[in-house]
C-alpha positions in Angstrom: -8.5 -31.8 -5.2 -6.7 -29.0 -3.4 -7.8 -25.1 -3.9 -5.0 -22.4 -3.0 -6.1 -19.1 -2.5 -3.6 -16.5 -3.1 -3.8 -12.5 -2.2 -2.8 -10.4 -5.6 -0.7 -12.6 -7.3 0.7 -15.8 -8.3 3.8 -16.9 -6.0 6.8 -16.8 -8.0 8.0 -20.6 -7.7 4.4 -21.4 -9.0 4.8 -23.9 -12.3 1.6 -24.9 -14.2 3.2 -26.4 -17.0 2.6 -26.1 -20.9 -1.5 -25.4 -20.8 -2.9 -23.6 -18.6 -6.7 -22.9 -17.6 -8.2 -19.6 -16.4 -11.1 -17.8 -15.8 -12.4 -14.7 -14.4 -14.6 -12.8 -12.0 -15.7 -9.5 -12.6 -18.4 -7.0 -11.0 -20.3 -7.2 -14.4 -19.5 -7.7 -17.9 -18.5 -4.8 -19.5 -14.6 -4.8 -19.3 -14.5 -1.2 -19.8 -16.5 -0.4 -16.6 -16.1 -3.6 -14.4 -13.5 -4.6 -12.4 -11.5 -7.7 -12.2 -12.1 -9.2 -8.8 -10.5 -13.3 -8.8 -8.5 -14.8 -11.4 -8.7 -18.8 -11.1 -6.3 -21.1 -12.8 -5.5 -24.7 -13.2 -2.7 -27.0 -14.9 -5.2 -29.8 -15.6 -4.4 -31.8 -12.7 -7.4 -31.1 -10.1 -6.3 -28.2 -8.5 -7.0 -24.9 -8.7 -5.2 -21.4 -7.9 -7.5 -18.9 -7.1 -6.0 -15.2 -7.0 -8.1 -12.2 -5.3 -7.3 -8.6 -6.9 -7.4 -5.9 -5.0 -9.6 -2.7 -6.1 -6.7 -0.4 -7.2 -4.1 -2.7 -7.5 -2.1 -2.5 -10.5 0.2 -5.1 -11.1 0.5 -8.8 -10.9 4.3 -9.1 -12.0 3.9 -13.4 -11.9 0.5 -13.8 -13.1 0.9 -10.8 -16.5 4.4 -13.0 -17.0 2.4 -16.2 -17.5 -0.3 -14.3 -19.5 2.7 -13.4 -21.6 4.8 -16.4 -21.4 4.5 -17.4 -25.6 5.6 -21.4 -24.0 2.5 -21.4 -22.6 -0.9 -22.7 -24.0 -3.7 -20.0 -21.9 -7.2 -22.1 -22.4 -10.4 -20.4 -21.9 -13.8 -20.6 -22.6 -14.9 -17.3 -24.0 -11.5 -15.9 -23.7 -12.7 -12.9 -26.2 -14.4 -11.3 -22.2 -11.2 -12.6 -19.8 -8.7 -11.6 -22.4 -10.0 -8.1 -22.8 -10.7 -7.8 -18.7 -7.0 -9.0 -18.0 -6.0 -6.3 -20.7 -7.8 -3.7 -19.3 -6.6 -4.4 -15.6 -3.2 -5.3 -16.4 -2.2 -3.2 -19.9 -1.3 -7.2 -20.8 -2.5 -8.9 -23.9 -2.5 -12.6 -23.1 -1.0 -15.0 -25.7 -0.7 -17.7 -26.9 -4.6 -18.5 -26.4 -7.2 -21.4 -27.0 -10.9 -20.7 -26.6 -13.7 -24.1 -25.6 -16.7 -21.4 -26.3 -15.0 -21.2 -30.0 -14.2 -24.7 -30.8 -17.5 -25.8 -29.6 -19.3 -23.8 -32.2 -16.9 -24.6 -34.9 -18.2 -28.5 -34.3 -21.1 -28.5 -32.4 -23.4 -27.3 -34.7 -26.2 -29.4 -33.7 -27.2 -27.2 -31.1 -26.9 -23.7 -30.1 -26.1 -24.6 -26.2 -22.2 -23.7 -25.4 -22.1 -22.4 -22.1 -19.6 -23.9 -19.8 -22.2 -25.9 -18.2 -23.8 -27.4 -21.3 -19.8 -28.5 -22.6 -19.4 -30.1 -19.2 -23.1 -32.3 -19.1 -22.7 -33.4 -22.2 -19.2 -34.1 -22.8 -18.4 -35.4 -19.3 -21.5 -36.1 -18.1 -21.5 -33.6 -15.2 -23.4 -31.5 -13.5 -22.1 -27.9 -12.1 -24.0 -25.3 -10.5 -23.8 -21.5 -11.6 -25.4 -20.0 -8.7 -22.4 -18.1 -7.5 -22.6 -16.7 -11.0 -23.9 -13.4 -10.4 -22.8 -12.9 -6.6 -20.3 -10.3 -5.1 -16.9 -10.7 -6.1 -15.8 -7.7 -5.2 -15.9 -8.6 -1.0 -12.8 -8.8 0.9 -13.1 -12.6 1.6 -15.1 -15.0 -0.9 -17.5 -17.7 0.7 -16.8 -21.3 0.4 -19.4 -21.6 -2.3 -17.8 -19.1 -4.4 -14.6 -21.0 -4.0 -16.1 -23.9 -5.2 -17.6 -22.4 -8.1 -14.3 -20.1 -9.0 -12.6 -23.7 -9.5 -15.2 -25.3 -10.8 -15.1 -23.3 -14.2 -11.3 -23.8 -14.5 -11.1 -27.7 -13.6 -13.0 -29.2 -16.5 -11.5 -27.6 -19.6 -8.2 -29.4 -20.0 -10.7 -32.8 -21.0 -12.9 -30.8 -22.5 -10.3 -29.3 -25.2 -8.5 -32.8 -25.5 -12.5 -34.2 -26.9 -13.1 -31.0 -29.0 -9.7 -31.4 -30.9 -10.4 -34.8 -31.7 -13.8 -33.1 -33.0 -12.4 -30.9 -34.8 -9.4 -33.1 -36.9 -12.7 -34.9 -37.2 -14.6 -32.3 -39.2 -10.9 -30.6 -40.9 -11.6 -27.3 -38.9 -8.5 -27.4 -36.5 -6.5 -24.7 -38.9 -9.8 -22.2 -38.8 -9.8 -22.8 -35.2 -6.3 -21.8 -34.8 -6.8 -18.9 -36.9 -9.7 -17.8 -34.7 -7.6 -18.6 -31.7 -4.7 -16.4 -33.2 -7.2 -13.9 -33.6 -8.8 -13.9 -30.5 -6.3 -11.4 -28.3 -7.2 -8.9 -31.6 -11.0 -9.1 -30.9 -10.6 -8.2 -27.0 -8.6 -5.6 -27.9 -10.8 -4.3 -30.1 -13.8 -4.4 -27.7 -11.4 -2.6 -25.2 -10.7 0.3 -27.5 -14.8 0.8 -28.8 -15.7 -1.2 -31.1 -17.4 -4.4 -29.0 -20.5 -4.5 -31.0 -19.7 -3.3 -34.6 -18.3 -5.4 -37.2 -15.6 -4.0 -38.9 -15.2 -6.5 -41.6 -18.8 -5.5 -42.5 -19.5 -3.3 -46.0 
């Protein structure tokens, strides 16, 4: 397993094929008021790409035209936060998009566990640690253990989406899936412009 770490963007000759994993790292969890500090992203084939953005930088050219790029499958797990963070940062809404966090409560409903670490003990029998969780993001250069972790939250969910699809033909939910998926860049806009916290499809 091999972890690249790249300084504000993507290189250009970069190809990481149809689906693509990513996550984020943020100073807190409110898109509107904390920065993006690493994007980490991976094809599915045990490496990672780890990108470090800069406090006022403005532009990724390679990494928006991915986010863009309607060829390629972006797979998160609660996209809803790292779509609306990459929006704010980037003025890019990031599509086409598959969420774990949503297929796992379309057919895990025995439980109401699905953090990334839950999908990954039970489904693949591993153990991860989320200790770097809540650390500093926002320092010039990342510790090894925040390395780690970065990839660690991006190298699982190729697997974990190929078991939750079979779940979900399974239990007939894959077309509300999609349509949640399709809605999903929608809903982080939506919590960009105001409205994170009040339904709008409510009377």
């Amino acid at each position: 397993m091999a972890t690249n770490l790249y300084k504000r963007d993507l290189p250009s000759d970069l190809d990481l094929g149809s689906i693509v994993a990513i996550d984020t790292e943020t100073m807190g969890l409110n898109p509107n008021r904390d920065r993006l500090c690493v994007v980490q992203l991976s094809s599915g084939d045990g490496h990672s790409h780890i990108i470090q953005i800069e406090k006022d930088q403005q532009m990724a050219p390679n990494l928006c035209k991915l986010l863009e790029n309607p060829s390629v499958l972006k797979l998160f797990h609660f996209g809803r936060f790292d779509i609306a963070v990459l929006l704010k940062k980037f003025n890019v809404l990031t599509r086409p998009v598959y969420c774990t966090k949503i297929a796992s409560k379309l057919v895990r409903t025995y439980t109401d566990k699905h953090g990334l670490k839950n999908l990954i003990n039970e489904l693949l029998e591993l153990d991860i640690s989320k200790q770097q969780q809540s650390s500093y993001w926002g320092a010039r250069e990342l510790t090894n253990d925040q390395i780690n972790y970065a990839a660690s939250d991006v190298l699982h969910l190729h697997k974990i989406k190929t078991i939750l699809d079979v779940r979900l033909k399974t239990e007939g939910r894959i077309e509300i899936a999609d349509k949640c998926f399709n809605f999903l860049p929608s809903r982080a806009q939506l919590d960009i412009l105001g409205w994170p916290d009040i339904d709008i499809f409510a009377h």
